[in-house]
C-alpha positions in Angstrom: -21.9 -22.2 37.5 -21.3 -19.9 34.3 -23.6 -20.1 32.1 -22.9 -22.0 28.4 -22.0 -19.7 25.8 -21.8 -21.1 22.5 -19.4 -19.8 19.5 -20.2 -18.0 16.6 -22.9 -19.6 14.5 -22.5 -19.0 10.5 -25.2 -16.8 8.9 -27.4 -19.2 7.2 -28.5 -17.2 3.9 -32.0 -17.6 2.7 -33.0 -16.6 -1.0 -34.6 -13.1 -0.8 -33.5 -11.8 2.6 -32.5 -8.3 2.3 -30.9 -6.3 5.5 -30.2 -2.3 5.7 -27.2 -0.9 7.1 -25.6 2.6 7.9 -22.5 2.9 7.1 -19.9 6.2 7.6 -16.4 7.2 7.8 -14.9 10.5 9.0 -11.3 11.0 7.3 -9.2 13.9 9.1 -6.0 14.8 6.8 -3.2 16.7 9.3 -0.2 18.0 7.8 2.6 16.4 9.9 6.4 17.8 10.8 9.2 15.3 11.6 10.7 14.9 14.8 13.8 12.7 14.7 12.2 9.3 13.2 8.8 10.1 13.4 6.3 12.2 12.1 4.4 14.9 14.9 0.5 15.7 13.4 0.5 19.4 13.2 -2.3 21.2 11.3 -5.6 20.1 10.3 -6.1 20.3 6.7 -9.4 19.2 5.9 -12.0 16.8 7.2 -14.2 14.7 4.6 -17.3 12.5 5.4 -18.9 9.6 3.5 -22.5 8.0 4.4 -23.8 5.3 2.8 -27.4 4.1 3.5 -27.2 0.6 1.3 -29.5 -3.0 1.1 -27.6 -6.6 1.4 -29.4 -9.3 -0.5 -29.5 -12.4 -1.5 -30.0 -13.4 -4.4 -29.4 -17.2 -4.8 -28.6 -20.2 -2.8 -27.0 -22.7 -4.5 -25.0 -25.9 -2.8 -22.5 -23.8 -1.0 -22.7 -20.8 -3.3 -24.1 -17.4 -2.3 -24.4 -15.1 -4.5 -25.3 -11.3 -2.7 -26.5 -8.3 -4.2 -25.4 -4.8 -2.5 -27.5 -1.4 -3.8 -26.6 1.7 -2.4 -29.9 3.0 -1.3 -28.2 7.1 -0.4 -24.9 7.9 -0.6 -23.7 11.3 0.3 -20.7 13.1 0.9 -19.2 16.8 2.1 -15.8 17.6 2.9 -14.7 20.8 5.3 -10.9 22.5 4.3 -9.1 24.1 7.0 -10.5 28.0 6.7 -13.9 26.5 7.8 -12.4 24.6 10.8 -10.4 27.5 12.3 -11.7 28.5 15.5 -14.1 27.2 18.1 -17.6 27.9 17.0 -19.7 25.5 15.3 -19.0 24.8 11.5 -21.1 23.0 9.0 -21.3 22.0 5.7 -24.0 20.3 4.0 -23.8 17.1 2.7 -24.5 16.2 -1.2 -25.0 12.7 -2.9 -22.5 11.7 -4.7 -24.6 11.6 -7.7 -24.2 15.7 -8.8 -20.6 15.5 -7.6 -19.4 12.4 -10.0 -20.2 12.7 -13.4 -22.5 10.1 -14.4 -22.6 8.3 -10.9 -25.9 6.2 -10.7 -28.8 7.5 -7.6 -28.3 4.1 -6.7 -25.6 2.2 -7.7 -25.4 -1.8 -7.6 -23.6 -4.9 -7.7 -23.4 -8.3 -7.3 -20.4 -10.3 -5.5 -20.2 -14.2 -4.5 -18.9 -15.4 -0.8 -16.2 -13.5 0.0 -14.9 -13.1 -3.7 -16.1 -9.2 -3.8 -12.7 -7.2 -4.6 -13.3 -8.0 -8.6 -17.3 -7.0 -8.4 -16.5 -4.1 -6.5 -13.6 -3.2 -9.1 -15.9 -3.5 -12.0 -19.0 -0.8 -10.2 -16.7 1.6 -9.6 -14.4 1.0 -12.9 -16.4 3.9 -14.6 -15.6 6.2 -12.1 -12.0 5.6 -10.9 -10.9 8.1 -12.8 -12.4 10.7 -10.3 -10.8 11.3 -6.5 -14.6 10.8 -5.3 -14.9 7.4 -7.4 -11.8 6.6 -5.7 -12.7 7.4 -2.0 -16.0 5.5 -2.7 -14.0 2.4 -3.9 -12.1 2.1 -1.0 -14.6 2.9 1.8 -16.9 0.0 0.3 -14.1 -2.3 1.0 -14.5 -1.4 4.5 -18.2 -2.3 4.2 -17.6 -5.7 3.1 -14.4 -6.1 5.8 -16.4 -6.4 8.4 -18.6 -9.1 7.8 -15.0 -10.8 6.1 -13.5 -10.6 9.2 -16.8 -12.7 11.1 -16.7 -14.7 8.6 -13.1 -15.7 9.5 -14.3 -16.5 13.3 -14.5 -20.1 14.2 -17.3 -21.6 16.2 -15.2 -22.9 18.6 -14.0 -19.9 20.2 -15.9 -18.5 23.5 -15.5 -15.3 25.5 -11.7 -14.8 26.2 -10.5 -16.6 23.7 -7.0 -14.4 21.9 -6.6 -15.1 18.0 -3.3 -14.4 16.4 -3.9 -14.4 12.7 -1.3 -14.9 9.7 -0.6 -11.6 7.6 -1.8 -11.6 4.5 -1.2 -9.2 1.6 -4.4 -8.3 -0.3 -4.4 -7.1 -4.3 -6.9 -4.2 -4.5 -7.3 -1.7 -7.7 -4.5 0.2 -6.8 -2.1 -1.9 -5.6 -1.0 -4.5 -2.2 -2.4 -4.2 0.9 -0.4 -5.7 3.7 -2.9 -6.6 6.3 -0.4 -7.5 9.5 -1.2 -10.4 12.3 -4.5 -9.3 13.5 -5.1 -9.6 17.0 -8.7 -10.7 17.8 -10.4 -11.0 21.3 -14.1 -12.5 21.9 -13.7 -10.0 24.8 -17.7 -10.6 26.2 -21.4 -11.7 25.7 -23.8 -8.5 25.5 -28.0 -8.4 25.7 -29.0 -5.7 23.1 -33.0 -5.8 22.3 -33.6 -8.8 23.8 -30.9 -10.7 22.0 -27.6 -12.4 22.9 -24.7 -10.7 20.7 -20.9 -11.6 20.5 -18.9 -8.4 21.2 -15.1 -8.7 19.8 -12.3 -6.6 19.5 -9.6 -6.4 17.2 -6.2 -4.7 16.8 -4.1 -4.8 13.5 -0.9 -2.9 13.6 2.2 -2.3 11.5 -0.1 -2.6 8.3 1.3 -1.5 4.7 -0.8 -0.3 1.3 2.1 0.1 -1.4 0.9 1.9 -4.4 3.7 0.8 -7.0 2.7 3.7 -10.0 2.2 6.2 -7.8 5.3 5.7 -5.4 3.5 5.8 -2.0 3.0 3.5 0.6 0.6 4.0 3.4 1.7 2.9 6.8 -1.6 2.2 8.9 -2.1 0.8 12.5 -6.5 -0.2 13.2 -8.4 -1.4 15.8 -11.8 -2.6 15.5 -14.3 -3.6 18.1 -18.5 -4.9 16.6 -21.3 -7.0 17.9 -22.8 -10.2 16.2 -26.3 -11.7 17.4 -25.9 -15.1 18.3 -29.1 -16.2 17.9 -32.3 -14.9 16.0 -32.7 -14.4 11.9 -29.6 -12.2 11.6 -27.7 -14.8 13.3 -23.7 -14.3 12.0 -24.3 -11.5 10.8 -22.4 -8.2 12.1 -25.0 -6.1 13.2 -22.5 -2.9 14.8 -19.1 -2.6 14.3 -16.7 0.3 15.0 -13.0 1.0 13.1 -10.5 3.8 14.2 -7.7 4.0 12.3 -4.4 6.4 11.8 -2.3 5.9 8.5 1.2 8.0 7.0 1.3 8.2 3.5 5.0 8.5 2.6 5.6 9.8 -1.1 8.9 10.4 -2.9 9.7 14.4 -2.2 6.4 15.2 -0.6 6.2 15.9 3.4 4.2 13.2 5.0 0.6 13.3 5.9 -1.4 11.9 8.4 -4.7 10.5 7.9 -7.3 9.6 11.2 -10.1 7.5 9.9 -13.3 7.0 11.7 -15.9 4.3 10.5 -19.1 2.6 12.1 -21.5 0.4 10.5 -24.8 0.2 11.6 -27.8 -2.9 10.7 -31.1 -1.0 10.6 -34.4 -2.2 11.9 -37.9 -1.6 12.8 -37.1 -0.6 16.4 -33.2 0.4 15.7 -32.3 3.4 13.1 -29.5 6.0 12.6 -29.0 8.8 11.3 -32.5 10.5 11.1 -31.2 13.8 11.1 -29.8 12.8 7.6 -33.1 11.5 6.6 -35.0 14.5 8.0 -33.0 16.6 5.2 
């Protein structure tokens, strides 16, 4: 007899709980030549990486209203061109917070968002520096921080292991312009036992996806997959507590030759017996 697995259970919020997460992307730019239709990924152009060591808090109950505080704790970047990646011996170069690299960028910045209404609370942190490709890259790699728990959010409590999900597209207004998020696929593929505790494991595939920047005349086509763990039981209950995202986008421009962008992203909830990244904190 198999043994009763229950669905996702919300994340009941509690007034002054505060979690710490890892978060970090890996963005590989390749120049790309096209072969009939489609674009072949030629030369690597340049490789940049973001880490973000950042607290999620909450800051009020009220009726059905959460209000959440996010404060970004360390936030570093470094980015590798091409003459540093040529050839096969090691390469490095060292990572720098993003405060000395954006003019008048905070140590730690911060901001407040309700439920899942975040893209106008993340728009008005990083409105000072938009104006800056780094301030930019920032802004858009946080919306990745908060898509994860959006996307357990969006998990009902009635599915169990097996269960297939077909969601509806949806086309999402961010800073810049629409993103056209396109009939995710999602899987509660299994039922895992990580440090004593029962966690959810899903997977999800979202292909054919489309980010059209209007002012700019570029559109981004992107294909993702996603795969992440949520405890089902225990005081982080709901919450994700490891995800992974791969991801491979074009961005087509008017007159410009197409480039291809491979993005890597994992999120990571940090605890007394569970940490990443000491290397970074080593430094």
């Amino acid at each position: 007899m198999k043994p009763h697995i229950r669905g996702i259970v919300p994340h009941v919020y509690r007034t002054g709980e505060s979690y710490e997460y890892l978060f970090e992307v890996t963005e590989a730019s390749y120049s790309t030549e096209q072969l009939e239709r489609l674009p072949m990924i030629k030369e690597l152009l340049k490789i940049e990486e973001l880490i973000i060591r950042y607290r999620l808090s909450t800051v009020s109950v009220e009726a059905h209203e959460v209000k959440q505080k996010i404060e970004l704790v360390d936030t570093r970047y470094r980015e590798v061109p091409s003459e540093r990646l040529i050839g096969s011996n090691p390469r490095a170069t060292e990572f720098q917070p993003l405060s000395s690299l954006i003019p008048g960028f905070p140590e730690n910045l911060a901001y407040r968002f309700t439920g899942g209404d975040f893209i106008a609370a993340l728009n008005q942190a990083c409105g000072p520096y938009l104006s800056h490709p780094l301030g930019i890259f920032l802004h858009y790699k946080l919306i990745d921080v908060h898509s994860f728990q959006s996307v357990v959010d969006d998990i009902g409590s009635r599915e169990s292991p097996g269960d297939i999900v077909i969601s509806p597209s949806e086309d999402i207004a961010v800073e810049h312009g629409v993103f056209h998020n396109h009939e995710p696929v999602r899987l509660y593929h299994r039922v895992d036992l990580l440090d004593g505790v029962r966690h959810a494991y899903f997977k999800v595939q979202t292909m054919g996806n489309v980010f059209r920047v209007p002012q700019q005349g570029m559109e981004m086509h992107t294909n993702y997959q996603m795969t992440f763990h949520v405890p089902l039981e225990g005081e982080a209950t709901g919450l994700v507590s490891s995800g992974e995202q791969q991801e491979l986008g074009y961005t087509v421009k008017a007159g410009e030759p197409i480039t291809a962008i491979q993005r890597q992203i994992s999120l990571r909830l940090q605890s007394g017996t569970s940490r990443s990244g000491l290397n970074w904190e080593a430094e």
